[in-house]
C-alpha angles and dihedrals in degrees: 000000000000127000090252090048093051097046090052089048091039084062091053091055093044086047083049089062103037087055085054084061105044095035084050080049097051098027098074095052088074095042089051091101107054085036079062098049088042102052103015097236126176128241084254085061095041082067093039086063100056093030103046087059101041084037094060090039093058097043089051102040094092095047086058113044082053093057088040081066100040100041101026138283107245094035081058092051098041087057085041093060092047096050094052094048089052096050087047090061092052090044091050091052091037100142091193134028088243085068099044092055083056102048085054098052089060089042082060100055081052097058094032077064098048103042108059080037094055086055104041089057086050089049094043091032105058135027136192118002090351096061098054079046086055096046095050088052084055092045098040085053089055102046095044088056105055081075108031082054091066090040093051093040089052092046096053100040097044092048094025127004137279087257087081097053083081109029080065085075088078109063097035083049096060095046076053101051087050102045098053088052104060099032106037125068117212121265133196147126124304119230132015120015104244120232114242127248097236100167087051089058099054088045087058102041085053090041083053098035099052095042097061093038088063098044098045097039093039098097088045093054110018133264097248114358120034111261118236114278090000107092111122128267127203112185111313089334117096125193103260100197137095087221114093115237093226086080084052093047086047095054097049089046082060095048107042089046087046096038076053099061091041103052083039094058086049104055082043093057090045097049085248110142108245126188099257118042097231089187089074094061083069081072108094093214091052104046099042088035093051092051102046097048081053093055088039093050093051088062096033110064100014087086102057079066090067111034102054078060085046099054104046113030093040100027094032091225107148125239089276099042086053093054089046085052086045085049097089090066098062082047093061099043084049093056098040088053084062097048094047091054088052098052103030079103104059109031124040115259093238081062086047091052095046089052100046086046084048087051096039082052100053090045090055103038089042078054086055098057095045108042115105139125091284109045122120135208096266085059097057106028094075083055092044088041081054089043097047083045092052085047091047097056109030100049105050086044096045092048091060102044092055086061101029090104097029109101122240096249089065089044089118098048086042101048096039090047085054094055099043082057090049101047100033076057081049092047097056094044091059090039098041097030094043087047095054084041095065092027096059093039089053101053091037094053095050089045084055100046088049089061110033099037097024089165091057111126116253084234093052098047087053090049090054091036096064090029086071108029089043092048080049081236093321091116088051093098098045093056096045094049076053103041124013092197101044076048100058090045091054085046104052088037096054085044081050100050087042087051085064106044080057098052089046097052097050086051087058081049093052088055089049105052077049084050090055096055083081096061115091117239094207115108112235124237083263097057094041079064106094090186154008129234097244086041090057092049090050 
């Protein structure tokens, strides 16, 4: 095989294990429900499941990306891979909810170590047009898996189980770990190892730790002053205070983020490594491009949280017949990564990403509108199909605009910088979506139960209140097999607090598309290079 042909396999095989993380990211989404029947899990944990993973992923990223560096890109990714595979087996026999939360937090160390490796060996892989075509194929994965995650989920846990929706991890880890072996050359940086900035990491993992605690925990425990019967425990200690410890979580949110650029700035000045190059946020392209794929993530993937629960507890689809109505998002990614490939050369790729976050706008807020009790799947899959197209396009073309100016020797800290800023936007979509989602199906469910069963007793519309926010809609067909009325209420409440989340989630969108008028749309000298010398003799 020759070296272009391996480069060009080698990619398949990056873009392979990009598409076991995001599918593991997106597969469970579909299986929540009967997670929830299974473990009996509450709607706290729902969140934790998909948190605690995205959650460690974020925090580590830039560890990572920086060891990637030091010991080797492709050694990094290989472990990363292994150690996924083997935290997917724990999290398929997890006997308790407890367990499963911490099968996915090592799930997440595992991915946090595949996906800034998989960029830097495409960085340092591939120059000049080859490089945006490479991209497109990594973005194009991404974004076609967000969907193909929930079909394959729903396949596996209506006609297996959901165990299944992560034992799957196995057999796709170890294609990839041969194929990486034989079709990818190691990559890292020339010269002398750096040392790593161990007190900026933990800085970073508590910054991120406490941030999403206190989002996601904030309606449990209140958002200022502790709720009655709802302080902490921990073990056989209970928070003593009035004070909620959300504020707490908040402040130290503040200090250690703050305590982290800080402490960053200061091993710069004094020639020390730090876990994010600071330097690179002096490139234009970076900066702009870093702030505006966190504001677009955060709209982007805080909705499929929402819409599997939809489905099934208010529409009464099954777990497959969720993942064939997510579908059309994976359509739509797939055809905008062949547009995009058609007209890279004759708009700028900053114009291709505002169009795919207009699109991506347009899908989600269109969600919004149409989504009730008694929608169908023909009134929300041209929305999905808008939403899968934005994704498409917006997510291949950002990514390489972010990197586009960074050089090939900070490849790990780039691209592990880029996607820190990607799933901490991620992070906050799950945490502040998912947090609108059950607010807003508390306090419209009890609007609803005052009007339609005003004689209900005080006692009983509590009991149905929690019965539903804490299922995460799972109770939803019970009651209604009950109590059609009580039914119908659940119903339109849970439609109301997914409306929301939608409309939420389109208004992220709108910020982000702002956040993008400050990228540049003119190629650099690097991307006018169609080739290098040793690509050409290849």
């Amino acid at each position: 095989m020759t070296a272009s042909r391996r480069r060009w396999a080698g990619l398949v095989f990056i873009s392979v294990a990009v598409a076991l993380i995001i599918v593991d990211s997106t597969i469970v989404n579909v299986a929540i429900p009967s997670i929830v029947r299974d473990l009996d899990i509450t709607s706290t944990q729902v969140q934790w499941v998909q948190e605690s993973y995205t959650l460690v992923f974020a925090a580590l990223l830039l560890v990572f990306g920086t060891l990637a560096d030091r010991y080797g890109r492709r050694r990094i990714l290989l472990t990363g891979v292994i150690i996924f595979a083997a935290a997917s087996v724990f999290a398929a026999m997890a006997p308790s909810g407890e367990l499963l939360i911490l099968a996915r937090i090592v799930q997440g160390v595992g991915g946090a170590m595949v996906l800034p490796t998989t960029l830097s060996l495409i960085n340092a892989t591939f120059r000049g047009k080859e490089r945006g075509i490479a991209f497109a194929v990594w973005g194009s994965t991404i974004g076609g898996m967000v969907a193909v995650g929930p079909l394959l989920g729903g396949w596996l846990t209506t006609y297996y189980s959901w165990r299944w929706a992560f034992g799957i991890n196995v057999p796709l880890a170890a294609i990839i770990v041969i194929g990486i072996l034989l079709c990818v050359a190691e990559s890292k940086d020339a010269g002398e190892p750096r040392r790593i900035d161990v007190i900026g990491a933990v800085l970073s993992v508590v910054a991120s730790a406490s941030l999403v605690f206190g989002l996601i925990e904030g309606r449990s425990y209140g958002w200022w002053l502790v709720r009655p019967g709802q302080a902490p425990v921990i073990g056989t200690w209970t928070w003593p205070f009035a004070l909620s410890p959300i504020p707490v979580a908040f402040a130290i949110t503040l200090a250690s983020g703050a305590g982290f650029i800080w402490w960053g700035i200061r091993r710069q000045r004094a020639g020390a490594t730090t876990l994010l190059a600071f330097a690179l946020f002096t490139i234009p392209s970076f900066r702009n491009g870093n702030i505006a794929a966190m504001i677009v993530s955060l709209g982007e993937f805080g909705i499929i949280l929402s819409l599997p629960l939809w489905l099934q507890n208010v529409i009464g689809y099954d777990a497959l017949q969720t993942g064939l109505v997510l579908l059309a998002l994976a359509i739509g990614s797939f055809a905008a990564s062949g547009l995009s490939s058609v007209v890279l050369d004759k708009i700028t790729p900053v114009a291709i990403v505002r169009v795919g976050i207009l699109a991506e706008i347009v899908g989600v807020a269109g969600l919004g509108l149409v989504i009730s009790a008694d929608s169908t799947w023909l009134t929300v899959i041209p929305f999905l199909f808008v939403y899968g197209f934005g994704v498409g396009l917006a997510t291949a073309q950002l990514t390489g605009v972010v990197l586009k100016d960074v050089p090939v020797e900070k490849s790990g800290q780039g691209s592990g910088t880029a996607s820190t800023a990607r799933q901490i936007g991620s992070a906050l979509g799950i945490a502040i979506l998912g947090t609108v989602l059950f607010t807003s199906l508390g306090s419209s469910l009890d609007a609803r139960l005052a009007e339609s069963s005003p004689n209900l007793p005080e006692s009983a519309r509590t009991q149905i209140l929690d019965s539903v926010v804490l299922s995460a809609g799972g109770a939803i067909p019970a009651l209604a097999a009950k109590d059609p009325d009580v039914g119908a209420a659940a119903r339109a409440a849970f439609s109301d607090g997914t409306r929301y989340s939608a409309f939420a989630a389109s208004g992220f969108l709108v910020l982000g598309l702002l956040a993008t008028l400050r990228l540049s749309g003119q190629p650099t000298k690097e991307d006018a290079v169609p080739e290098t010398e040793d690509q050409r003799a290849s």
